[in-house]
PDB file of the backbone (N, CA, C, O) and the ligand in Angstrom, with CONECT records:
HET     ZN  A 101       1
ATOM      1  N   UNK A   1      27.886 -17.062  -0.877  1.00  0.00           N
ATOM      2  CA  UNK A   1      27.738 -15.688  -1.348  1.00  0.00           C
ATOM      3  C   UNK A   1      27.035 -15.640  -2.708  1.00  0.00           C
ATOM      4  O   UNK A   1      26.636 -14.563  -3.152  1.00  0.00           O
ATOM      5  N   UNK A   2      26.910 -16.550  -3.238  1.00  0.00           N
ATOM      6  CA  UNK A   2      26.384 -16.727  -4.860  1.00  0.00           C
ATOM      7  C   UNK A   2      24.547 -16.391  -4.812  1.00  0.00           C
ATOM      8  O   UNK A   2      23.839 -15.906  -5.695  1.00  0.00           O
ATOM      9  N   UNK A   3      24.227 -16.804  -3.612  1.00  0.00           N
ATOM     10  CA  UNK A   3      22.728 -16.430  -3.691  1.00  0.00           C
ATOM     11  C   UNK A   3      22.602 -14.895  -3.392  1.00  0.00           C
ATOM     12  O   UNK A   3      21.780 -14.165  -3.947  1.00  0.00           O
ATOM     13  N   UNK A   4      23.692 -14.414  -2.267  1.00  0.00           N
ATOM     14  CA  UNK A   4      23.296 -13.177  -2.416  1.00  0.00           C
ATOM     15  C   UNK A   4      23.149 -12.136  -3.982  1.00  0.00           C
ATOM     16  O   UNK A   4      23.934 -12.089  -4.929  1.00  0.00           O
ATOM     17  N   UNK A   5      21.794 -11.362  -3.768  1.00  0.00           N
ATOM     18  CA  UNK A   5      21.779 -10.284  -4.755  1.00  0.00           C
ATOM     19  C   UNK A   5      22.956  -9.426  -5.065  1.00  0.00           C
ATOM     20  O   UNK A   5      23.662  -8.859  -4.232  1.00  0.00           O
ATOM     21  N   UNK A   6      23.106  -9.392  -6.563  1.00  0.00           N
ATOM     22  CA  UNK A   6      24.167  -8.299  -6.964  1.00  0.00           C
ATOM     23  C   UNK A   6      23.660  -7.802  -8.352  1.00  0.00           C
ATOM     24  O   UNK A   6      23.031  -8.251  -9.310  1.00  0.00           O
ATOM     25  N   UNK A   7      24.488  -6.204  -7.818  1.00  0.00           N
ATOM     26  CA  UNK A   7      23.978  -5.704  -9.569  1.00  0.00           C
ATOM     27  C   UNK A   7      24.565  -6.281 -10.655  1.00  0.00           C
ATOM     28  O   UNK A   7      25.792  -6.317 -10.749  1.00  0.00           O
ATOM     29  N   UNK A   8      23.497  -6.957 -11.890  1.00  0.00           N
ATOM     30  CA  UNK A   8      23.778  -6.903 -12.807  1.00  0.00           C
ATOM     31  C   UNK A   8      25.442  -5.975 -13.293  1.00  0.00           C
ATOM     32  O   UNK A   8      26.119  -6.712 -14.010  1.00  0.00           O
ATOM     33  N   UNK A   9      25.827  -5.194 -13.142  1.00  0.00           N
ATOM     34  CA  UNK A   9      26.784  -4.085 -13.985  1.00  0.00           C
ATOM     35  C   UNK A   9      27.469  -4.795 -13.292  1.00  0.00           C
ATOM     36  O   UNK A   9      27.835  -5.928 -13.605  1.00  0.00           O
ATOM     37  N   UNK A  10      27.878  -3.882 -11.669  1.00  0.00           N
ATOM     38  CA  UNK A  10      29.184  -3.791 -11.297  1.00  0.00           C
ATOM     39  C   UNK A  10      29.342  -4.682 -10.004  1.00  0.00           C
ATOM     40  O   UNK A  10      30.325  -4.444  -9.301  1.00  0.00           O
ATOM     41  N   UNK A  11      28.649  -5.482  -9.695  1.00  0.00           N
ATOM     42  CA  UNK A  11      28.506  -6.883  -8.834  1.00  0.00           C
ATOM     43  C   UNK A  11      28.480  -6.358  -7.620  1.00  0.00           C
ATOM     44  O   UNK A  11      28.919  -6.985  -6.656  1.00  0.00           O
ATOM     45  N   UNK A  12      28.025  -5.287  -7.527  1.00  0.00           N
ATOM     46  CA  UNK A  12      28.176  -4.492  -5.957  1.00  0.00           C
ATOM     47  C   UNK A  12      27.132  -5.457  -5.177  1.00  0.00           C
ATOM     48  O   UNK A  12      26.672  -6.377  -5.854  1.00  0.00           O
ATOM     49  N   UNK A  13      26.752  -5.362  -3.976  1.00  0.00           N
ATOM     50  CA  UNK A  13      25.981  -6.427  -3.557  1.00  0.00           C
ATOM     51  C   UNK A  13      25.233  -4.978  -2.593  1.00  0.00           C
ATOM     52  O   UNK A  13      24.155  -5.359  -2.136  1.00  0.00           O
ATOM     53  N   UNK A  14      25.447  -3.906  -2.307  1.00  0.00           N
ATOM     54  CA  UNK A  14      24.559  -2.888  -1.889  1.00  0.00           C
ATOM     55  C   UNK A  14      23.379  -2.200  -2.588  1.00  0.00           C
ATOM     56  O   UNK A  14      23.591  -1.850  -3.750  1.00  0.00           O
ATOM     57  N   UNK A  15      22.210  -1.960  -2.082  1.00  0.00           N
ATOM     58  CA  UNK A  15      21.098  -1.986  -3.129  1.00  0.00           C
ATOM     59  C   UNK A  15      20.640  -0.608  -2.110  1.00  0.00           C
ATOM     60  O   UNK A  15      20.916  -0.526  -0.913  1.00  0.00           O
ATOM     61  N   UNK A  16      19.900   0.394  -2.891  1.00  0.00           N
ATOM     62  CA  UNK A  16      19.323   1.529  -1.537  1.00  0.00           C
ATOM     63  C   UNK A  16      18.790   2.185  -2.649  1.00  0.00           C
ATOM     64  O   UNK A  16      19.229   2.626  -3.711  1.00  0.00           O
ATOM     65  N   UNK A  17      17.334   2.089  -1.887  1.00  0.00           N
ATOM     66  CA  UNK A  17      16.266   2.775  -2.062  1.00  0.00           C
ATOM     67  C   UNK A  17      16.032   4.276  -2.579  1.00  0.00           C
ATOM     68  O   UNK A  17      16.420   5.213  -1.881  1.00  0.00           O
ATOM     69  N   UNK A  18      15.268   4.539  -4.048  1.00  0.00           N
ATOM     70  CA  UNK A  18      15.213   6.103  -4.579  1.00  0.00           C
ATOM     71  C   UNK A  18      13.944   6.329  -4.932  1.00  0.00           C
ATOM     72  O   UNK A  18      13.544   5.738  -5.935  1.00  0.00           O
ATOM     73  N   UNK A  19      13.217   7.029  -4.366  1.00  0.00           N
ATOM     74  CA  UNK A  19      11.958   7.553  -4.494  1.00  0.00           C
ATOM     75  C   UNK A  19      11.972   8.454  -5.951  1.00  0.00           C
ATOM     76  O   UNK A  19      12.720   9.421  -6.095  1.00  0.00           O
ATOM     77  N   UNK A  20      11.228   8.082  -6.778  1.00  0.00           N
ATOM     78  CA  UNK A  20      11.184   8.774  -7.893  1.00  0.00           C
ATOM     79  C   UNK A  20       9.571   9.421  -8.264  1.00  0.00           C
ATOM     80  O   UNK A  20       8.523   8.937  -7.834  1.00  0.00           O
ATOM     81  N   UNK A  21       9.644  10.200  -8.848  1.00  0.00           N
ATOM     82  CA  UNK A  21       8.048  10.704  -9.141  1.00  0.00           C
ATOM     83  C   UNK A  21       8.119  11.113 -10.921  1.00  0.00           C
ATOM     84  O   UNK A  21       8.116  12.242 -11.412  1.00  0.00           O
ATOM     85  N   UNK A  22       8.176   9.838 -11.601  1.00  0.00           N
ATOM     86  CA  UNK A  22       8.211  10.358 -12.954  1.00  0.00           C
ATOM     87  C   UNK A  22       7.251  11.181 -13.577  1.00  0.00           C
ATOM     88  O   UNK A  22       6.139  10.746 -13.281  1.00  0.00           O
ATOM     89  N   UNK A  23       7.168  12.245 -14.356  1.00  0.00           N
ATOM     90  CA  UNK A  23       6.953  13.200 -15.012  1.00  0.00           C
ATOM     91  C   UNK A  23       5.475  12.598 -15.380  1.00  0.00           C
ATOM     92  O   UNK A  23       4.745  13.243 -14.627  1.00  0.00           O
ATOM     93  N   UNK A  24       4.844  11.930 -15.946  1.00  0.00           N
ATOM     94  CA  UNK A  24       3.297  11.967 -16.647  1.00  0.00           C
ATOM     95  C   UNK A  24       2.555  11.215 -15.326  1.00  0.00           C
ATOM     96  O   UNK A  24       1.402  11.493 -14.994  1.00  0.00           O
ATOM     97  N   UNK A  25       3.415  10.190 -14.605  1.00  0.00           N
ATOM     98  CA  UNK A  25       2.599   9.100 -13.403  1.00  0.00           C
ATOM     99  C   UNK A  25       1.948  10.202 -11.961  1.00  0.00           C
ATOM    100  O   UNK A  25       2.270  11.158 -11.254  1.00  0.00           O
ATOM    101  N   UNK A  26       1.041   9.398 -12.166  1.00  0.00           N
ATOM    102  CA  UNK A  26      -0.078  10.110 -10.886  1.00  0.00           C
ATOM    103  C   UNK A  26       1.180   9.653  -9.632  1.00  0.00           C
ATOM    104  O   UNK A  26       1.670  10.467  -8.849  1.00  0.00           O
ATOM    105  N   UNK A  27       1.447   8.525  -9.672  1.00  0.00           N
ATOM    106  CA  UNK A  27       2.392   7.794  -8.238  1.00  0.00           C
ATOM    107  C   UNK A  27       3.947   8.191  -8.336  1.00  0.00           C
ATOM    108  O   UNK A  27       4.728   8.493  -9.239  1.00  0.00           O
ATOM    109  N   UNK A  28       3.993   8.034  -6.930  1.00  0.00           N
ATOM    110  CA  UNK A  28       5.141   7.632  -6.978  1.00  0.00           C
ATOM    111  C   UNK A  28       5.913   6.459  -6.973  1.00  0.00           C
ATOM    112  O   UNK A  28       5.407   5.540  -6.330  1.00  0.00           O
ATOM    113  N   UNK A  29       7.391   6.144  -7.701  1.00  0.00           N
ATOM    114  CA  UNK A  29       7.808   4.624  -7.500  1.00  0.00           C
ATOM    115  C   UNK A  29       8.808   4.621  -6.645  1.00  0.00           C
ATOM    116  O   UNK A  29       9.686   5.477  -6.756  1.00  0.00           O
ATOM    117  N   UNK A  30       8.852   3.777  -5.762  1.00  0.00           N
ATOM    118  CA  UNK A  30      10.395   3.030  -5.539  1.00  0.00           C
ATOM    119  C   UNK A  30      11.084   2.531  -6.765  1.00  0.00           C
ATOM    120  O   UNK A  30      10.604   1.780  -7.614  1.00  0.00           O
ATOM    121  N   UNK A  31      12.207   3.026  -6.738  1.00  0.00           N
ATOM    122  CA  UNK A  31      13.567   1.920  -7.609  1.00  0.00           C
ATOM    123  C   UNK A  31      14.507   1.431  -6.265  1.00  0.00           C
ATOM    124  O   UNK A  31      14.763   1.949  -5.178  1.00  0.00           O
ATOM    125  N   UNK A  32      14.856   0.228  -6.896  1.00  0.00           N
ATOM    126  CA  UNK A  32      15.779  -0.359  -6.149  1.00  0.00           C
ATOM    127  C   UNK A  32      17.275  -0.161  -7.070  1.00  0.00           C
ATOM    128  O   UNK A  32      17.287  -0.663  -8.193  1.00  0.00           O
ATOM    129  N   UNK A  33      18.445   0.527  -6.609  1.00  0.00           N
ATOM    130  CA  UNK A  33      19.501   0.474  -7.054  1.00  0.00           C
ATOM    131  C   UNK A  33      20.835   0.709  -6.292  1.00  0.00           C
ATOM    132  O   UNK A  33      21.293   1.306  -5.317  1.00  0.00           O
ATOM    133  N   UNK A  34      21.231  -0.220  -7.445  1.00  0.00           N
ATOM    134  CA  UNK A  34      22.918  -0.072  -6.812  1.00  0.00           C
ATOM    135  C   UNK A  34      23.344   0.952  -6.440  1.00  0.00           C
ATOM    136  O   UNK A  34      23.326   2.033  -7.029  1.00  0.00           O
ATOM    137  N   UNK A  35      24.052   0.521  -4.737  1.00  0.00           N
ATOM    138  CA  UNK A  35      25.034   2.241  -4.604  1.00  0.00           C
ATOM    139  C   UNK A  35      26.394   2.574  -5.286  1.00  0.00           C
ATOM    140  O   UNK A  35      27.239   3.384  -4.906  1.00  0.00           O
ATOM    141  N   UNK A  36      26.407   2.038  -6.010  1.00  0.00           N
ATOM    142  CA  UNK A  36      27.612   2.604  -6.943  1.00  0.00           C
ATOM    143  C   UNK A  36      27.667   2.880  -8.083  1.00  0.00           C
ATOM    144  O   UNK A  36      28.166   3.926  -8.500  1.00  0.00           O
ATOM    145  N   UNK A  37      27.141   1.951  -8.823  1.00  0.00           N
ATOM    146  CA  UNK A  37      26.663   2.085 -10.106  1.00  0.00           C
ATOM    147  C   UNK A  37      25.496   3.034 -10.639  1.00  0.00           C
ATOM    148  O   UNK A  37      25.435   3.570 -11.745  1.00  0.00           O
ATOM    149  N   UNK A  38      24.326   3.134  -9.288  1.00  0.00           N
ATOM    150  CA  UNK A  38      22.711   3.381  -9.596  1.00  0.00           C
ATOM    151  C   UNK A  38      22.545   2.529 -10.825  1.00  0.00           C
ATOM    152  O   UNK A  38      22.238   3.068 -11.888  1.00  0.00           O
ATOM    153  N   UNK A  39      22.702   1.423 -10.753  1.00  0.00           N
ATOM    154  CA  UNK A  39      21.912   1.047 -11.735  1.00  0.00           C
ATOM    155  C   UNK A  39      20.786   0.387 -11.499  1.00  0.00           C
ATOM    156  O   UNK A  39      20.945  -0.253 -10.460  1.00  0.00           O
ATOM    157  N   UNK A  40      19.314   0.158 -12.115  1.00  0.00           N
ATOM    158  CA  UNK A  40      18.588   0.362 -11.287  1.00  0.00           C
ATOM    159  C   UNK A  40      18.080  -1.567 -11.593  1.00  0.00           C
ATOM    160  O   UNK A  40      18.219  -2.146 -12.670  1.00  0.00           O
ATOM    161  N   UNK A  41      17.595  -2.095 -10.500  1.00  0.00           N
ATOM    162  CA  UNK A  41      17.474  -3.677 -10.045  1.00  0.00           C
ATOM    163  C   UNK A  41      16.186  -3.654  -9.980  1.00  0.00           C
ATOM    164  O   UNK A  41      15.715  -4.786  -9.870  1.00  0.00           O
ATOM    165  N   UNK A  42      15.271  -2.651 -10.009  1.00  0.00           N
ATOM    166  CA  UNK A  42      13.859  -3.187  -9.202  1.00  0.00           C
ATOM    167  C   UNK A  42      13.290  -2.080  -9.127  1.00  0.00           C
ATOM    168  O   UNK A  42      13.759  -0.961  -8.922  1.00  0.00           O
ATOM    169  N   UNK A  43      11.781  -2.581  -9.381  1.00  0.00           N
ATOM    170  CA  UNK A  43      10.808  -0.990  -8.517  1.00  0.00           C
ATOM    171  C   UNK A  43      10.031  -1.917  -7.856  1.00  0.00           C
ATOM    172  O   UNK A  43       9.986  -3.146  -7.904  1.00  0.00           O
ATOM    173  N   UNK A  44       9.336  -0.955  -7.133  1.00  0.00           N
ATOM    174  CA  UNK A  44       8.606  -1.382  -6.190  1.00  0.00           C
ATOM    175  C   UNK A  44       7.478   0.203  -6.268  1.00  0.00           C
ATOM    176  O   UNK A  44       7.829   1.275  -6.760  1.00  0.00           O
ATOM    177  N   UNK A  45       6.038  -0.115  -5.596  1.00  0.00           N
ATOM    178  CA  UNK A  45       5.429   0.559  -5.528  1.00  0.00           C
ATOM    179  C   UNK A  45       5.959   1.662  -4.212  1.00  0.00           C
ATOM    180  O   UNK A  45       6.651   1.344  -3.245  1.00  0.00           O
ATOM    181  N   UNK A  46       5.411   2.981  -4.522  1.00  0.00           N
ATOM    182  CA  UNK A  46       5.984   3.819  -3.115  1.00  0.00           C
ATOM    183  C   UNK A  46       5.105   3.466  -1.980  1.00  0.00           C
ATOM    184  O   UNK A  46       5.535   3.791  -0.873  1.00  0.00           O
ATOM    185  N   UNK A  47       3.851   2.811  -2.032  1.00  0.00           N
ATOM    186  CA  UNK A  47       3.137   2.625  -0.978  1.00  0.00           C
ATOM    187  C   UNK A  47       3.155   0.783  -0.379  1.00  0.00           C
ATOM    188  O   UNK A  47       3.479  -0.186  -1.065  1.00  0.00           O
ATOM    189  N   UNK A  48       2.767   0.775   0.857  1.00  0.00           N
ATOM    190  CA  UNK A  48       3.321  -0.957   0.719  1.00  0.00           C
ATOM    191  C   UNK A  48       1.634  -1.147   0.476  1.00  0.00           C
ATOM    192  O   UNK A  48       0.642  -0.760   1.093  1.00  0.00           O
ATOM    193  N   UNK A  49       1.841  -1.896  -0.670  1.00  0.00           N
ATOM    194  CA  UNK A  49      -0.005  -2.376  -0.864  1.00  0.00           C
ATOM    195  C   UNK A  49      -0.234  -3.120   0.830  1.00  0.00           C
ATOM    196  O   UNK A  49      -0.803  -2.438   1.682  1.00  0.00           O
ATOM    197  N   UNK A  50       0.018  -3.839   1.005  1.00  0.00           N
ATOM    198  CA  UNK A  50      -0.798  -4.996   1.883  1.00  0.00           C
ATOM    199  C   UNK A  50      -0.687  -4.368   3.009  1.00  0.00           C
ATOM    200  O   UNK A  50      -1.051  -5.153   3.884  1.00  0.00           O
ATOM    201  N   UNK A  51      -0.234  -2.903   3.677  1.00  0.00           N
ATOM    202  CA  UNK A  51      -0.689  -2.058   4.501  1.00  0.00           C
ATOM    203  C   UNK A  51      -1.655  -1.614   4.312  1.00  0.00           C
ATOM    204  O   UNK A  51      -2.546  -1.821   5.135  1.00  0.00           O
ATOM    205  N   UNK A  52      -1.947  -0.727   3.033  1.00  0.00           N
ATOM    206  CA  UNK A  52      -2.771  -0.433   2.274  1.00  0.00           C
ATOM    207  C   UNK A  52      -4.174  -0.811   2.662  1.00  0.00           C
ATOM    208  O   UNK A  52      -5.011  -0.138   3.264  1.00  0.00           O
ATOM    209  N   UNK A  53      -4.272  -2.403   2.044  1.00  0.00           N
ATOM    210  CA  UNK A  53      -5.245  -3.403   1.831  1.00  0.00           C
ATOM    211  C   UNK A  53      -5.748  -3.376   3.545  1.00  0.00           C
ATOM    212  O   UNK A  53      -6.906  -3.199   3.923  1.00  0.00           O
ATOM    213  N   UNK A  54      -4.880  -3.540   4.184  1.00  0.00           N
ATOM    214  CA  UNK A  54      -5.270  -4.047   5.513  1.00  0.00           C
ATOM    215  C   UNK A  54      -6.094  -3.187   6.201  1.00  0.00           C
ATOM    216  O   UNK A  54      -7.058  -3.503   6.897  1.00  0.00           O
ATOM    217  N   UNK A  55      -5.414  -1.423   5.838  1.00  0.00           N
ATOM    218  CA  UNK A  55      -5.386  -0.282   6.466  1.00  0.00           C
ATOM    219  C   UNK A  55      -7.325   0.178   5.413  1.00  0.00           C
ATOM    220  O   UNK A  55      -8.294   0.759   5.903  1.00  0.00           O
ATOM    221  N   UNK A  56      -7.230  -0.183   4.484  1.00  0.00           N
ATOM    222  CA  UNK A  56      -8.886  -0.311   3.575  1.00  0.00           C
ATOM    223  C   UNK A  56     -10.060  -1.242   4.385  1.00  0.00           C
ATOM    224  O   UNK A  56     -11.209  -1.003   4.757  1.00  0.00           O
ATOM    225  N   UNK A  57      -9.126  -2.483   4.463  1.00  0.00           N
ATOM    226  CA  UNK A  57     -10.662  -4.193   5.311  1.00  0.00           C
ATOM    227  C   UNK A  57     -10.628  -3.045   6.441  1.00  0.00           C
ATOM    228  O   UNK A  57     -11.447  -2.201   6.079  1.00  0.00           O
ATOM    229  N   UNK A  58     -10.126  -2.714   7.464  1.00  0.00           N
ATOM    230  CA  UNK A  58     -10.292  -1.967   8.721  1.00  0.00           C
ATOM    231  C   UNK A  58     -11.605  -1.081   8.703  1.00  0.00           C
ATOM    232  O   UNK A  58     -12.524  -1.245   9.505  1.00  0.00           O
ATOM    233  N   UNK A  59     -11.593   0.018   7.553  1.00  0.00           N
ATOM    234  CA  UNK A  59     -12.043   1.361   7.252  1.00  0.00           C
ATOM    235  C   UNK A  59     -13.640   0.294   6.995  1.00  0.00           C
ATOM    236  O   UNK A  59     -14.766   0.543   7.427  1.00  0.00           O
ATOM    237  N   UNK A  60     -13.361  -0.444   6.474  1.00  0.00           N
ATOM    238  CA  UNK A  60     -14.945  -1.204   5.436  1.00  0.00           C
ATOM    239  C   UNK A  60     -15.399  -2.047   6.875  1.00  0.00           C
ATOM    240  O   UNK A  60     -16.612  -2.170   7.046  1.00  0.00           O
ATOM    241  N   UNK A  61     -14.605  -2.549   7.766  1.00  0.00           N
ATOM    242  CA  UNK A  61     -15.011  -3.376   8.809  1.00  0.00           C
ATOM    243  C   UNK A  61     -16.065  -1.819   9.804  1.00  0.00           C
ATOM    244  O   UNK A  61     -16.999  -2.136  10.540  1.00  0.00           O
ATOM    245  N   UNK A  62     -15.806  -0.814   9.679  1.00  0.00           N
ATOM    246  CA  UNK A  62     -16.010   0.301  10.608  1.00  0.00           C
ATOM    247  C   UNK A  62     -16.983   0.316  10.220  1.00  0.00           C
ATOM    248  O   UNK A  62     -17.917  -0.060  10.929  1.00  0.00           O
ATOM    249  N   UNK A  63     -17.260   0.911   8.472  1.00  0.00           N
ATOM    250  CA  UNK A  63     -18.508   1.172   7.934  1.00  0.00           C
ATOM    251  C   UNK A  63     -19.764   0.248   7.955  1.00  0.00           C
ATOM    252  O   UNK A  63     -20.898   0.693   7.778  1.00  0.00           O
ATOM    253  N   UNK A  64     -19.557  -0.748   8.129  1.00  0.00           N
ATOM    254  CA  UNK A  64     -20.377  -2.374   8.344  1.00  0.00           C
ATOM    255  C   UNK A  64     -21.147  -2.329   9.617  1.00  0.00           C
ATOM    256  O   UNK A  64     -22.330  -2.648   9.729  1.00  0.00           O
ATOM    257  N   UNK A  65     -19.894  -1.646  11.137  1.00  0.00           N
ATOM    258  CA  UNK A  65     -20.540  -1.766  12.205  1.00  0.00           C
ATOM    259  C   UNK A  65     -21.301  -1.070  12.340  1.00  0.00           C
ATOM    260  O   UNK A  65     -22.236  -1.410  13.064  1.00  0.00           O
ATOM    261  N   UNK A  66     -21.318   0.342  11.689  1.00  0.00           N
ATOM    262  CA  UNK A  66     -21.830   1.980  11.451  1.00  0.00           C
ATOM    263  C   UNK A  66     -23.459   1.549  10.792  1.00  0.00           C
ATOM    264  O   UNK A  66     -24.581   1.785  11.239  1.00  0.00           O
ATOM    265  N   UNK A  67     -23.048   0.890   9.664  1.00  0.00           N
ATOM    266  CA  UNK A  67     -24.268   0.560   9.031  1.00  0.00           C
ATOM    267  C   UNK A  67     -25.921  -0.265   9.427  1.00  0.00           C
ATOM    268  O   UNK A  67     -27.109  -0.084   9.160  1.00  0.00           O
ATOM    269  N   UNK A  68     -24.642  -1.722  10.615  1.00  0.00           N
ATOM    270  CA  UNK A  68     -25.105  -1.648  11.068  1.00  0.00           C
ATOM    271  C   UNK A  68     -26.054  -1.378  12.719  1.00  0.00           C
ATOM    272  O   UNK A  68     -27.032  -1.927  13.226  1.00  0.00           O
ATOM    273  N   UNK A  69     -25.398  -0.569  13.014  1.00  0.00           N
ATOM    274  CA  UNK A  69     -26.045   0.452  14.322  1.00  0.00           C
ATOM    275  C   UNK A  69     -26.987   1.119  13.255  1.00  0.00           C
ATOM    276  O   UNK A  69     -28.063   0.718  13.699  1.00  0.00           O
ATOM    277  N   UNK A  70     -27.310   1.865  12.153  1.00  0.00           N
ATOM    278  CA  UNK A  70     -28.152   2.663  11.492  1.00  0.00           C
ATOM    279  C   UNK A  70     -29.189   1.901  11.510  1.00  0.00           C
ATOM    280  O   UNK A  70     -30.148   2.199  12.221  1.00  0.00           O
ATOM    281  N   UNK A  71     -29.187   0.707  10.680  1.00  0.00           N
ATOM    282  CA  UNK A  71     -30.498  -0.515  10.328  1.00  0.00           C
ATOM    283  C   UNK A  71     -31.291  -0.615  11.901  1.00  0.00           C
ATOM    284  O   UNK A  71     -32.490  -0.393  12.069  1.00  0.00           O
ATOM    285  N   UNK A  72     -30.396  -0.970  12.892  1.00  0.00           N
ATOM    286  CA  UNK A  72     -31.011  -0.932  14.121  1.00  0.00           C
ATOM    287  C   UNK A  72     -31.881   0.203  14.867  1.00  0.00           C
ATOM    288  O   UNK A  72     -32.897   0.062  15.547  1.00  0.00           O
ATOM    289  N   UNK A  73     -31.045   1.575  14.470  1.00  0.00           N
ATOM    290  CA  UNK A  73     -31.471   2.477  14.700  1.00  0.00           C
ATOM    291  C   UNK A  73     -32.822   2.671  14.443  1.00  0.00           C
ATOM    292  O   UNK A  73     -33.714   2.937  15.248  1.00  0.00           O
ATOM    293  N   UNK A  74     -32.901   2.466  12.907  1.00  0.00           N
ATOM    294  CA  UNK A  74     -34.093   2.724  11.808  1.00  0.00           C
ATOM    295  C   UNK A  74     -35.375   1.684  12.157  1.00  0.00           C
ATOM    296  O   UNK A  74     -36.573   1.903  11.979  1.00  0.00           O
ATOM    297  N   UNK A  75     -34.753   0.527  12.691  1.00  0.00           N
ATOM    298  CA  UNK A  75     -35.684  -0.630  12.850  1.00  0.00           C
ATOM    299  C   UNK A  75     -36.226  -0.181  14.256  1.00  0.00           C
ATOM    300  O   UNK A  75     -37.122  -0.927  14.652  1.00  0.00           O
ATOM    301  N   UNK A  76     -35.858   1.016  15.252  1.00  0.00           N
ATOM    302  CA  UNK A  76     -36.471   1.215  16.271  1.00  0.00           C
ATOM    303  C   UNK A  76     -37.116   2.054  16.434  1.00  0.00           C
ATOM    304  O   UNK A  76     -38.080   1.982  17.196  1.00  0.00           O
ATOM    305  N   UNK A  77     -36.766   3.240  15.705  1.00  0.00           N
ATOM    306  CA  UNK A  77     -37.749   4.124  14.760  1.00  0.00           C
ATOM    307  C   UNK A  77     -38.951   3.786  14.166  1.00  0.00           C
ATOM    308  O   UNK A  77     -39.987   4.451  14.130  1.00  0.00           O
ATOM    309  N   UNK A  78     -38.676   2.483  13.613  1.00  0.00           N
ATOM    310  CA  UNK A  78     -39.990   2.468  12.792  1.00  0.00           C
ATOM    311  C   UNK A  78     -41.164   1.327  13.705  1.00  0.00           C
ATOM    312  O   UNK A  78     -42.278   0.995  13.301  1.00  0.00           O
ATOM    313  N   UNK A  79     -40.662   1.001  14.691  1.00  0.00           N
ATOM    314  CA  UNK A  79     -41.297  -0.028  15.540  1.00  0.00           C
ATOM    315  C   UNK A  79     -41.579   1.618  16.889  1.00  0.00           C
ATOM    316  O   UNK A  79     -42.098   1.330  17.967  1.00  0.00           O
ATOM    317  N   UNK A  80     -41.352   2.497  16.737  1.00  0.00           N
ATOM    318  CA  UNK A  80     -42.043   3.634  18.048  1.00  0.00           C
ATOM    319  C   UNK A  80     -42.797   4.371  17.100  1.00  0.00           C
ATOM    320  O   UNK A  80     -43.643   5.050  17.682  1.00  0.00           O
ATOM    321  N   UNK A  81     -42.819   4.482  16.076  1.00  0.00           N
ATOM    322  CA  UNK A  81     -43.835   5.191  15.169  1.00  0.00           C
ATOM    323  C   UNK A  81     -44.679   4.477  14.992  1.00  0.00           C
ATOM    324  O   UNK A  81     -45.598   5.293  14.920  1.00  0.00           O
ATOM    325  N   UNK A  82     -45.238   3.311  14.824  1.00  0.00           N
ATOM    326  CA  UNK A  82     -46.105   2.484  14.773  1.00  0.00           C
ATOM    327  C   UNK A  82     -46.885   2.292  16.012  1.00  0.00           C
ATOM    328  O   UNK A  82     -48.104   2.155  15.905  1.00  0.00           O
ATOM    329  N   UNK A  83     -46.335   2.267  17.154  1.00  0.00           N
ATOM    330  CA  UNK A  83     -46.661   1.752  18.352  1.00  0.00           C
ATOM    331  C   UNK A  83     -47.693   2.444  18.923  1.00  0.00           C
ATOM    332  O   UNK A  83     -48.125   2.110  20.026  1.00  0.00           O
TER     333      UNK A  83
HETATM  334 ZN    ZN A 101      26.303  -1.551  -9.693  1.00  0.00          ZN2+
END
């Protein structure tokens, strides 16, 4: 039981999630805190980056194929205007 996590304060070993939106921050944060105490153990970003990241390479992999179908496009265009 010694590895399991506990709060600092009151050794509770339950931790649950509070969405906060502090006052000047564009974001929002996760805190991680104790359910008894709230005292707070951790933040975490409100978004999971490496969804994020993954859910971004996807969007840039699209624009690449897009880009290139255009070059092709353009390269057949400019080979019937010539012709
Ligand atoms: Zn506590």
């Amino acid at each position: 039981m010694t590895d399991s996590p506990k709060c600092p304060k009151c050794e509770n070993q339950d931790f649950e999630m509070a969405v906060v939106e502090p006052g000047n921050w564009r974001f929002k944060v996760m805190f991680v805190q104790c359910t008894k105490c709230k005292t707070v153990v951790g933040t975490m970003d409100y978004f999971n980056l490496s969804t994020l990241i993954h859910e971004l390479n996807e969007k840039i992999s699209n624009i690449e194929t897009s880009l290139q179908e255009i070059e092709y496009e353009i390269g057949r265009l400019k080979k019937g205007t010539s012709a």
